[in-house]
C-alpha positions as CSV (number, residue, x, y, z in Angstrom):
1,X,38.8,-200.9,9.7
2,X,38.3,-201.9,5.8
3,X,37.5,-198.2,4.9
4,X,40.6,-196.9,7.0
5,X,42.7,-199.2,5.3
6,X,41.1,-197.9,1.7
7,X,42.1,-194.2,3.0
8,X,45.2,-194.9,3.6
9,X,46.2,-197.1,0.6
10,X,44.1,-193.9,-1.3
11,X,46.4,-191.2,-0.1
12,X,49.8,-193.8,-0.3
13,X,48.8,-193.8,-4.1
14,X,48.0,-189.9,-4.0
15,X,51.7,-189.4,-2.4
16,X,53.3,-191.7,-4.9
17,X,51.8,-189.8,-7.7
18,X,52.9,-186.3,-6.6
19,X,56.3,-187.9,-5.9
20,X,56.5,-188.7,-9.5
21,X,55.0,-185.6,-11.0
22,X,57.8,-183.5,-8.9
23,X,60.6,-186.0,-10.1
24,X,59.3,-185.5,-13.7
25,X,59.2,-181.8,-13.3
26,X,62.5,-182.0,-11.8
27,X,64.1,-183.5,-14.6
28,X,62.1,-181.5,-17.6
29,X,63.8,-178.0,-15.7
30,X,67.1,-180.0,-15.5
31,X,67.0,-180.6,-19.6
32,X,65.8,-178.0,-20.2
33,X,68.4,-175.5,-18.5
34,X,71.3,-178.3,-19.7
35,X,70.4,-178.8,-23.3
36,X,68.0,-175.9,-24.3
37,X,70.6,-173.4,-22.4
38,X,74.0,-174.6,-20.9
39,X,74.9,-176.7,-24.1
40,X,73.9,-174.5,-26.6
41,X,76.3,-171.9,-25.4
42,X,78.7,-174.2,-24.3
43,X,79.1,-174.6,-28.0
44,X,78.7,-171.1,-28.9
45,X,81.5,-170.3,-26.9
46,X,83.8,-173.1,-28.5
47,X,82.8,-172.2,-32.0
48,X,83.8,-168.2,-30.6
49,X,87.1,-169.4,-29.1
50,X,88.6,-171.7,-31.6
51,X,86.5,-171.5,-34.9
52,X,85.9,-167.5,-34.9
53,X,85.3,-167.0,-38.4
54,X,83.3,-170.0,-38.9
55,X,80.9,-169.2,-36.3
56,X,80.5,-165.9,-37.8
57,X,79.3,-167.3,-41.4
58,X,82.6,-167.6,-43.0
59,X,82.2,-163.8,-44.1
60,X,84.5,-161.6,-46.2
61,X,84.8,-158.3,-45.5
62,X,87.0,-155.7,-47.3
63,X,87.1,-151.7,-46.6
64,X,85.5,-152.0,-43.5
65,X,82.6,-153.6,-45.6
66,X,81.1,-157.3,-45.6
67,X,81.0,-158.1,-49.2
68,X,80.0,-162.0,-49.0
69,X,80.3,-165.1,-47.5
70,X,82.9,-167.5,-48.6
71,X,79.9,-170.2,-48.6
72,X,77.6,-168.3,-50.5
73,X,77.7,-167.9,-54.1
74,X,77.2,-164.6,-55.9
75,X,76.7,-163.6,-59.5
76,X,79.3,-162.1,-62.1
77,X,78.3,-161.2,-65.4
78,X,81.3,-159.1,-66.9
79,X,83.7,-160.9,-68.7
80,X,86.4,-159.2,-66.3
81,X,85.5,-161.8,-64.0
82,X,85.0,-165.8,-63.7
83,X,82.2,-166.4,-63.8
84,X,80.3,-168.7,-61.0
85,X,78.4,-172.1,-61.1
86,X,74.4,-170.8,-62.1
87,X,71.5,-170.5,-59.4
88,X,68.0,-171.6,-59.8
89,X,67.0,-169.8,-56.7
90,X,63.8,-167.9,-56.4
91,X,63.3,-164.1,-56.8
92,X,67.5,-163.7,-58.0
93,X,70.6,-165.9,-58.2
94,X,71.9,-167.1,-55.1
95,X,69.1,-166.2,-53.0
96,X,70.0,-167.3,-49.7
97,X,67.1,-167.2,-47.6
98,X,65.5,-169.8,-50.3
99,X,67.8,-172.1,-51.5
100,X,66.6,-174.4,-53.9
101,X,67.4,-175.9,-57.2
102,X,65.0,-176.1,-60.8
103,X,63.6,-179.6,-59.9
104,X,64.0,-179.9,-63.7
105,X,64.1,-183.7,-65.2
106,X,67.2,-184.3,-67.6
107,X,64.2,-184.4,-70.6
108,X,62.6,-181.3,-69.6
109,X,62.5,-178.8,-72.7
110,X,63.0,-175.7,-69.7
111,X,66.1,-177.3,-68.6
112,X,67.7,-178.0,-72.5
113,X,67.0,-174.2,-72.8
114,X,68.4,-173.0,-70.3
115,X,71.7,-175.0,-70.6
116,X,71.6,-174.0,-74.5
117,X,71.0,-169.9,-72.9
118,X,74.1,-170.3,-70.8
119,X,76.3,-172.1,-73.4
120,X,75.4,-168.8,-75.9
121,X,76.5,-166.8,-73.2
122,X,80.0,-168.0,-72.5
123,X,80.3,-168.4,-75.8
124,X,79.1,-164.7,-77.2
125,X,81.5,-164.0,-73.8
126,X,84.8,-165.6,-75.4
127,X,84.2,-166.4,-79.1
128,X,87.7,-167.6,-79.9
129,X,87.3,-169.9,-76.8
130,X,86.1,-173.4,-78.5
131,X,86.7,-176.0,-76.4
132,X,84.0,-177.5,-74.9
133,X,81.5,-176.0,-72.2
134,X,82.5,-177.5,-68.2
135,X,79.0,-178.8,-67.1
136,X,79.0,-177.0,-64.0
137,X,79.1,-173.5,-66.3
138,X,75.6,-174.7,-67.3
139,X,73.8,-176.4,-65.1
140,X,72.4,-175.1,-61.5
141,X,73.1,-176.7,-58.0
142,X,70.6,-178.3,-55.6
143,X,71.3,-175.7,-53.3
144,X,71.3,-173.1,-55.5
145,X,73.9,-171.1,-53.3
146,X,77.0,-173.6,-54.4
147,X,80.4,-170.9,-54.0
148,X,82.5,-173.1,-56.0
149,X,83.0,-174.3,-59.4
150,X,85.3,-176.8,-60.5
151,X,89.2,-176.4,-62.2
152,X,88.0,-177.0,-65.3
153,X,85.4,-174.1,-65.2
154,X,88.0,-172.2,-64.2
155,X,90.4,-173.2,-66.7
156,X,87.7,-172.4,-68.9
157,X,87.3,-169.4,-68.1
158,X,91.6,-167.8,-67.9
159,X,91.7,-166.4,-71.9
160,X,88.8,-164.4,-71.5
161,X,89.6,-163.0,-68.0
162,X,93.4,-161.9,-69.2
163,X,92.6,-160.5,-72.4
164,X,89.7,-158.6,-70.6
165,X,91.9,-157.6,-68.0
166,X,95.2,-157.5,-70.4
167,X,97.2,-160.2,-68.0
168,X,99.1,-162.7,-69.0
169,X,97.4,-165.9,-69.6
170,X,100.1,-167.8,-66.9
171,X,99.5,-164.9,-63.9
172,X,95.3,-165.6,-64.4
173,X,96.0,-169.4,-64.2
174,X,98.7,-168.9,-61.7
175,X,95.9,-167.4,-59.5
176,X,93.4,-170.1,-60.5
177,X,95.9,-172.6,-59.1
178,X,96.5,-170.6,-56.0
179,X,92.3,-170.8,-54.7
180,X,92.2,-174.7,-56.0
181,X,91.3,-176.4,-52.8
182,X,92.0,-180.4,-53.2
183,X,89.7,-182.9,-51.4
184,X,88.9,-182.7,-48.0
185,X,91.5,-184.9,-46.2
186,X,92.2,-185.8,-49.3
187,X,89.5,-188.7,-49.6
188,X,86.2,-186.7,-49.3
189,X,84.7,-184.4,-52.5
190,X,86.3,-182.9,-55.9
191,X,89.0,-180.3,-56.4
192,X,87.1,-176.9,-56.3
193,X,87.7,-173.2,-57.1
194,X,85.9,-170.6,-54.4
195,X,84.8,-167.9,-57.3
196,X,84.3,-165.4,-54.8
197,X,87.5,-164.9,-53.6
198,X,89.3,-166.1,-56.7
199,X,87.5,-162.6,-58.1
200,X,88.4,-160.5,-55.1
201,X,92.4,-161.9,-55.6
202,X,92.0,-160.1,-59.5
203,X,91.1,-157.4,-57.8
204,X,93.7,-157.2,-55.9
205,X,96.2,-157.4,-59.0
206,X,98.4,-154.4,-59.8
207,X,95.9,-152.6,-62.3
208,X,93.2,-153.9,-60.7
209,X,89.7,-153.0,-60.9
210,X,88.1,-151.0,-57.9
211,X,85.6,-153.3,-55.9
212,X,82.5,-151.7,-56.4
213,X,80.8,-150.2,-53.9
214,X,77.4,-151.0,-52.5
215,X,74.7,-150.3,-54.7
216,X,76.5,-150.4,-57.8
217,X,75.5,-153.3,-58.7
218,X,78.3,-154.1,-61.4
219,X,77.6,-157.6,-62.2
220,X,74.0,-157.9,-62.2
221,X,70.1,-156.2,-61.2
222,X,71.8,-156.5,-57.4
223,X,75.2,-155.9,-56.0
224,X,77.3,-159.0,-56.4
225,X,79.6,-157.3,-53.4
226,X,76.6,-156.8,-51.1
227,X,73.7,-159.7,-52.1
228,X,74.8,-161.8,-49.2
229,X,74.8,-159.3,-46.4
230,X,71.9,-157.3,-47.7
């Protein structure tokens, strides 16, 4: 009697055991359909629907041709153009499969060089231009792949960009105020300038210069145009 009732208390605990295994496998397949599937494109069909070009990367495409991303800085060199915030990213500027910053201290001789490199260049850029450098000109973000720079950087930057482009002085700041985004709901962040498409809206001027095509590689060792998508 004793060992029948062991047997049977024995396969009661063997049944609840498989009864939970089945439940847990039950609700892992359940998850895993509902947040590693249904959700995930549940979303991806929202961001498809209402936020398009969002959901896309934010890209820029002109001529048939995607030339950037409006979150992704690129580099401009010519004095033509306005010049963007500078990147400390591996391998070239605004590398976006490694973002990164210089991890240089405020005392760091690398760091006082390279601000003193980039302050020569905007002034060898704009000689008559003496009032002093925006910090943003100068110094690199923490990402690395930061698409704006402030007003002031902008403002900085109108006298060379008309008298390179022979515009008047009010049409180039009339344009800077035009891409000046404010805060976001007015509360969160600081005024900012995208330079991407504040360049491609010169471009677009009466007179303007072509945008280059890909390869040429106008404003830098790469493409400024193409970087992003290549």
């Amino acid at each position: 009697m004793k060992q029948g009732t062991n047997h049977e208390q024995a396969s009661r605990e063997k049944t609840g055991r498989l009864r939970q295994a089945r439940q847990a496998l039950t609700v892992l397949v359940a998850l895993t359909v509902i947040l590693g599937l249904a959700y995930p494109l549940l979303i991806l069909g929202i961001g498809q629907a209402f936020f398009d070009e969002k959901a896309e990367g934010s890209l820029i495409v002109r001529q048939g041709a995607t030339i950037g991303s409006s979150l992704i800085g690129q580099s401009f060199s010519d004095p033509g153009h306005f010049w963007p915030r500078p990147s400390a990213t591996p391998d070239f500027a605004y590398n976006s499969a490694a973002s990164s910053g210089s991890n240089l201290g405020p005392t760091n001789p690398a760091l006082l060089e390279a601000i003193s490199t980039r302050i020569q260049a905007l002034r060898d850029a704009d000689p008559e231009n003496t009032a002093p450098v925006p910090i943003d000109l100068v110094t690199s973000s923490a990402s690395g792949l930061d698409p704006h720079i402030s007003p002031a950087a902008a403002e900085y930057q109108v006298g060379r960009v008309a008298r390179e482009r022979g515009l008047p002085v009010e049409t180039v700041r009339g344009l800077v105020q035009q891409y000046t985004k404010g805060r976001q709901l007015g509360l969160f962040g600081e005024p900012r300038v995208n330079v991407l498409e504040l360049n491609l809206a010169l471009d677009a001027l009466p007179g303007r210069r072509e945008v280059p095509k890909q390869g040429e590689g106008r404003c830098g060792s790469r493409s400024a145009w193409t970087r992003t998508a290549s």
